[in-house]
C-alpha positions in Angstrom: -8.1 -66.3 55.2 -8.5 -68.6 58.5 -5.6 -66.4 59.7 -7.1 -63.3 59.1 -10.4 -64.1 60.5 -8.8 -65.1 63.8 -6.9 -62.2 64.2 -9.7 -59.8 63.5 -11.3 -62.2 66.4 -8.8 -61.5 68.3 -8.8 -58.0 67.9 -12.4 -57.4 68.3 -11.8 -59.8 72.0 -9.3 -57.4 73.2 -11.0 -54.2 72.2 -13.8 -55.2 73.8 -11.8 -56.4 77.2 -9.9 -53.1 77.5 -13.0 -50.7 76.8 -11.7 -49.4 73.4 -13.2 -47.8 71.1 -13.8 -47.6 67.3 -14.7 -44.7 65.6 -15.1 -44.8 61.5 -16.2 -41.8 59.0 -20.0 -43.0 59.2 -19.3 -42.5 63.1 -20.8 -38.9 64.7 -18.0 -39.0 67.2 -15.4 -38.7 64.8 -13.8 -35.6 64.7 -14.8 -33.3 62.9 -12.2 -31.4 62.2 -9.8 -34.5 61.2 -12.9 -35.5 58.6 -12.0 -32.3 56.7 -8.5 -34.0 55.8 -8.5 -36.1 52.3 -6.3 -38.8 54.1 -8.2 -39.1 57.4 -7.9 -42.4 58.5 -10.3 -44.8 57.6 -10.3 -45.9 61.4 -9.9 -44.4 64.6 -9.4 -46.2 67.7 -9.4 -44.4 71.2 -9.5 -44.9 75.3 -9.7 -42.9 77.8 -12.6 -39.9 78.2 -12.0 -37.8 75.5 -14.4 -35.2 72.8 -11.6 -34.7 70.1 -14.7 -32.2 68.8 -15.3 -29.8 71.1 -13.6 -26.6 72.4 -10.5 -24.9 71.2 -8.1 -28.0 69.7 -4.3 -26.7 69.8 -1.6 -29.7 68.6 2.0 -28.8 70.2 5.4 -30.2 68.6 8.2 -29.7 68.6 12.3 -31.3 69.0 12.7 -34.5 71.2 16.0 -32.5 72.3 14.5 -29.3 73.9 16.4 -26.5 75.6 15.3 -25.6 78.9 13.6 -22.3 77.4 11.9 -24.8 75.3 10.0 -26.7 78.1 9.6 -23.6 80.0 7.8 -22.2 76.5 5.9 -25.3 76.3 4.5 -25.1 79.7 3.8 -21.3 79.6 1.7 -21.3 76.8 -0.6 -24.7 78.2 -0.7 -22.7 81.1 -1.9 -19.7 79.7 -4.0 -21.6 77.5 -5.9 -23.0 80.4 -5.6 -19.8 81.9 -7.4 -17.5 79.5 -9.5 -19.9 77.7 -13.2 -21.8 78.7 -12.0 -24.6 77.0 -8.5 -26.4 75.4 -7.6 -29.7 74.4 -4.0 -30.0 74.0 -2.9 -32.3 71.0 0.6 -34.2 70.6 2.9 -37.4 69.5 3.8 -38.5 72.9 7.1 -38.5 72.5 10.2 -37.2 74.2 10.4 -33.5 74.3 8.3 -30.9 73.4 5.6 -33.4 73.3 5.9 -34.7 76.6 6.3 -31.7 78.3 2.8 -30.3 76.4 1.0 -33.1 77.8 2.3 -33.3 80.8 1.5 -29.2 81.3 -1.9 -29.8 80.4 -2.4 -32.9 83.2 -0.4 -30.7 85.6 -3.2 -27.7 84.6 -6.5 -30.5 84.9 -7.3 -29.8 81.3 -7.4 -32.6 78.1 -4.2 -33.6 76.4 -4.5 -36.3 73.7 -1.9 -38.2 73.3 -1.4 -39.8 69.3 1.4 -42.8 69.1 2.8 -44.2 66.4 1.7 -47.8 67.2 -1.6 -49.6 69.0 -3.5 -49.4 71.8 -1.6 -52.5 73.6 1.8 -50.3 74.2 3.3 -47.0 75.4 6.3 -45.9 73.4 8.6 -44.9 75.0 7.6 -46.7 78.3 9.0 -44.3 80.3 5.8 -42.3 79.4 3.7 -44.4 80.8 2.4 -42.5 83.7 1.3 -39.6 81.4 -0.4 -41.9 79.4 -2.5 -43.1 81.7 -2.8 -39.6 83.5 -4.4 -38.6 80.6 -7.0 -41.3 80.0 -8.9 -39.3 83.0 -9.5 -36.1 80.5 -8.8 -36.9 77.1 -6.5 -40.4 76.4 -4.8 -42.0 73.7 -5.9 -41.7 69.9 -4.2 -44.2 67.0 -5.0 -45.6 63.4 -3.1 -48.5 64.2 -5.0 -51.6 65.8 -3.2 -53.5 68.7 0.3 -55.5 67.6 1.4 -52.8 65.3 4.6 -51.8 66.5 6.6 -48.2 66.6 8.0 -48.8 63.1 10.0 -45.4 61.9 7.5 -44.7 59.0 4.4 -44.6 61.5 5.4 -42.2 62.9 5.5 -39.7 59.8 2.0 -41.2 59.4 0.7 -40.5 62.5 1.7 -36.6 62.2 -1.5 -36.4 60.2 -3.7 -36.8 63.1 -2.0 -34.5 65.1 -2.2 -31.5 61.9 -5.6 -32.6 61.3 -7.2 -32.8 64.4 -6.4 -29.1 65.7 -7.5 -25.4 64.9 -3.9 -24.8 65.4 -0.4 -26.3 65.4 2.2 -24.7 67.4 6.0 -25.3 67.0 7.9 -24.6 70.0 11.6 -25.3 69.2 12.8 -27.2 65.9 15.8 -27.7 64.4 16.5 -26.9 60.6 15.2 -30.5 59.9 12.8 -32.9 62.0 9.4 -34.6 62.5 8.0 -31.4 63.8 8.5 -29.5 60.3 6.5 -32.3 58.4 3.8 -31.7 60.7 4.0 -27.9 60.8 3.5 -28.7 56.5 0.8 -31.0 57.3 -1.3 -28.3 58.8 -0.4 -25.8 55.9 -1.3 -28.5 53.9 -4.7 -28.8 55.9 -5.5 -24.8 55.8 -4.7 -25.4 59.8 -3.3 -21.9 61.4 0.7 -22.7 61.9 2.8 -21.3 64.7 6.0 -21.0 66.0 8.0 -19.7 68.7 10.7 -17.8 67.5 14.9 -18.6 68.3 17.9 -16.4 68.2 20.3 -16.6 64.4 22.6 -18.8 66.2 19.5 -20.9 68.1 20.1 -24.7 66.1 17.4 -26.0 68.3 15.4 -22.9 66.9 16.5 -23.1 63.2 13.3 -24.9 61.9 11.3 -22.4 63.7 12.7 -19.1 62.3 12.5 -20.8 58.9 8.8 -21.5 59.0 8.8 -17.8 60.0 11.3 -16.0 57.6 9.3 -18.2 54.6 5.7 -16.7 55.5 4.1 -20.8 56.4 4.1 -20.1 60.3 3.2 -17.1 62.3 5.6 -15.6 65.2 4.4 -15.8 68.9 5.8 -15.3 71.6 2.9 -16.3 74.0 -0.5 -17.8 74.1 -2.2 -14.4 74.2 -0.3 -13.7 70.7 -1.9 -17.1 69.8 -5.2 -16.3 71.3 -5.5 -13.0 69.6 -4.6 -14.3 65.8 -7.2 -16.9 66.4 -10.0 -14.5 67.6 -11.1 -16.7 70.6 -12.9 -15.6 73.2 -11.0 -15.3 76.3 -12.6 -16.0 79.7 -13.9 -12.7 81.4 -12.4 -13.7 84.6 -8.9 -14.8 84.0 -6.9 -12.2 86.1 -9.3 -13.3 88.8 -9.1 -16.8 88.4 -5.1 -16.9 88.4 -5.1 -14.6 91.4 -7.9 -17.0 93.4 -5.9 -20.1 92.2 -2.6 -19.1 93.6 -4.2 -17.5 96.5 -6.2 -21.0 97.7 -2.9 -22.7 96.8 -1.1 -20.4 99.6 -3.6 -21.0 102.3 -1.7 -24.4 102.8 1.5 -23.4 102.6 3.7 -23.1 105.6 5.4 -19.9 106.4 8.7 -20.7 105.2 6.8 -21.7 101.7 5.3 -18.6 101.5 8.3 -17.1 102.5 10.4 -18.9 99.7 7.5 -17.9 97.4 7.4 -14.3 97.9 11.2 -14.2 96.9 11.2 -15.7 94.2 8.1 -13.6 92.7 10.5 -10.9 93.3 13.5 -12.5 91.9 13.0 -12.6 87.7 15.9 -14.5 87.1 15.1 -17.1 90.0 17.4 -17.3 93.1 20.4 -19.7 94.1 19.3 -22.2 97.1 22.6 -20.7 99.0 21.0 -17.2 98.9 17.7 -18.9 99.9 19.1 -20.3 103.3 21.0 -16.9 103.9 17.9 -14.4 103.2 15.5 -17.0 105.2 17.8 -17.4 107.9 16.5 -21.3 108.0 18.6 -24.9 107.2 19.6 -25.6 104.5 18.1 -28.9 104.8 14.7 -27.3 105.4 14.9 -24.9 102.5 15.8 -27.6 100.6 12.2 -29.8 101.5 10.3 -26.6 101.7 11.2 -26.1 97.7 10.9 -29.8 96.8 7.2 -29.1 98.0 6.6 -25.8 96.1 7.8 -27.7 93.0 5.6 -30.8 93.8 3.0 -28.2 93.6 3.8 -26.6 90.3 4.6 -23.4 91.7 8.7 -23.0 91.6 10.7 -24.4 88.7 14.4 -26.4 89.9 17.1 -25.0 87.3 20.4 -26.5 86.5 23.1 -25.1 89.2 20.9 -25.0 92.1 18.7 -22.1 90.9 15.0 -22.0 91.8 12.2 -19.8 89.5 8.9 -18.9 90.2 6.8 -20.3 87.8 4.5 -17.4 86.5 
C-alpha cells in the first residue's frame, strides 16, 4: 500500500512538472466523440495544445512498411484535407509508416495531428520520432491511457487502437496488408458506427491486400482522394479553396529564385516527374546548382525526391 501511494506521488509530481494533463469521464474536455465508445478509457492524459472535440476528426493508418504511392497517398489526402476543409485534426499511432507520414503531412500543412502511443507520457516510441512529437505539441500533441513508466509492451498497442477508432468521425486506411494493426482498428471503427475508408490496391498489391478486403466485404468505403472522402461525409468545404491553393503557391514563389521557379514550372508540366540529368540539360545550369536549387524546393514542400534521381511536383 506504501508502495502504491508513493508512486501515485510520484506520478502526480511529474505530471505536474511537465504541464500534463488529466482528463476523466466527469471531465468537459474529454472528447466527446471517444465518450460514445463502451471501452473509453477511464483516463486520459495529454500535452501539447490540443481540442480532440472540435472540427472535422479524421484518424489515418495504415502498414509500417508503405510503398512510395503509399506515403505519396498519405500526404495527398492531409493535404487536401487542409486544403478544402475550415478545420481537421489528423488522428494516428505514431508509428513508422503510414502513421508518421500522416502526422508529419499535417505539421508540414500547419494543421493539428494527434499523436496516440502505446506507452506514457515520459517516452517517444520509436525515438527516431521524436521531432514530430514534439512538432506537434504546438497544434495538437500527444494523447495516451497509460500514465508515465508504462512501457511499449506488444498488447498496448492493440489497446491503444481504440483511441484512435474512437476519437475520429472517420478512419482512413491507406495501404494494409491482408493482416496487421491497421485492420483491427479499421474493425474498431465498424465496431464504433465510425465511417471506414480505404484507399484501394491493385489484385497483385500485398501491401494493398487488407485494403481491397475491407472493400470487396462491404466494412470500408473506396476513395481515391479526400474530396471522395469529403463528399461521403457531407462536410462543408471551404468556399475559397481553389483561391487559397493558388495564393499559397503563389506567395511561396515570390521567394523563389529564377532557377526555382524555373525547376518548378517543369516539373508542373512533367506528370511523371523529371530526371535531375534532364533538369541540368533543359536549364542549361550546374549540375551542382540544380542539385541545391531542388534540395530547397523540397525543403519547402513543393517537389518530391524519388528513388533514381527523379524529382515530382508535389500537387
Amino acid at each position: 500500500m506504501k508502495e502504491s501511494l508513493a508512486r501515485a506521488e510520484q506520478e502526480v509530481e511529474w505530471i505536474e512538472e511537465h504541464g500534463i494533463k488529466v482528463w476523466t469521464l466527469a471531465d468537459e474536455n474529454y472528447p466527446y466523440r471517444l465518450r460514445q465508445c463502451p471501452d473509453r478509457p477511464l483516463l486520459l492524459y495529454s500535452k501539447g495544445n490540443m481540442h480532440p472535440s472540435d472540427g472535422h476528426i479524421v484518424s489515418v493508418v495504415g502498414t509500417r512498411q508503405p510503398t512510395q504511392r503509399g506515403k505519396e497517398m498519405t500526404e495527398n489526402l492531409v493535404r487536401q484535407l487542409h486544403e478544402q476543409l475550415e478545420s481537421v485534426t489528423i488522428v494516428s499511432g505514431g508509428a513508422y509508416g503510414i502513421d508518421i507520414a500522416a502526422h508529419r503531412a499535417a505539421i508540414q500543412c500547419g494543421i493539428p495531428t494527434i499523436i496516440v502511443p502505446a506507452h506514457g507520457l515520459d517516452r517517444i516510441y520509436p525515438y527516431q520520432h521524436r521531432p514530430e512529437a514534439v512538432a506537434s505539441l504546438e497544434r495538437g500533441g500527444i494523447l495516451t491511457e497509460f500514465p508515465s513508466g508504462t512501457e511499449p509492451l506488444a498488447g498496448y498497442f492493440v489497446q491503444r487502437n481504440r483511441i484512435v477508432a474512437g476519437l475520429a468521425d472517420a478512419v482512413v486506411v491507406v495501404e494494409s496488408r491482408e493482416r496487421g494493426g491497421s485492420l483491427i482498428t479499421a474493425q474498431m471503427a465498424v465496431d464504433y458506427n465510425r465511417e471506414l475508408f480505404a484507399f484501394p490496391g491493385r489484385p497483385t498489391d500485398t501491401s494493398s491486400a487488407g485494403c481491397n478486403k475491407l472493400i470487396r466485404c462491404n466494412k470500408a468505403a473506396l476513395i481515391t482522394s479526400a474530396e471522395d472522402l469529403i463528399d461521403a461525409m457531407q462536410w462543408t468545404r471551404r468556399n475559397t479553396s481553389a483561391q487559397f491553393v493558388q495564393t499559397e503557391i503563389i506567395g511561396l514563389r515570390d521567394d523563389l529564385t529564377p532557377l526555382q521557379q524555373n525547376l518548378l514550372t517543369k516539373l508542373q508540366e512533367a506528370e511523371e516527374g523529371m530526371h535531375i540529368n534532364l533538369l541540368v540539360m533543359e536549364t542549361e545550369r550546374p549540375y551542382s546548382e540544380v542539385a541545391s536549387d531542388l534540395m530547397m524546393l523540397e525543403l519547402q514542400g513543393l517537389v518530391r525526391s524519388l528513388p533514381g534521381g527523379i524529382y515530382r511536383f508535389v500537387r
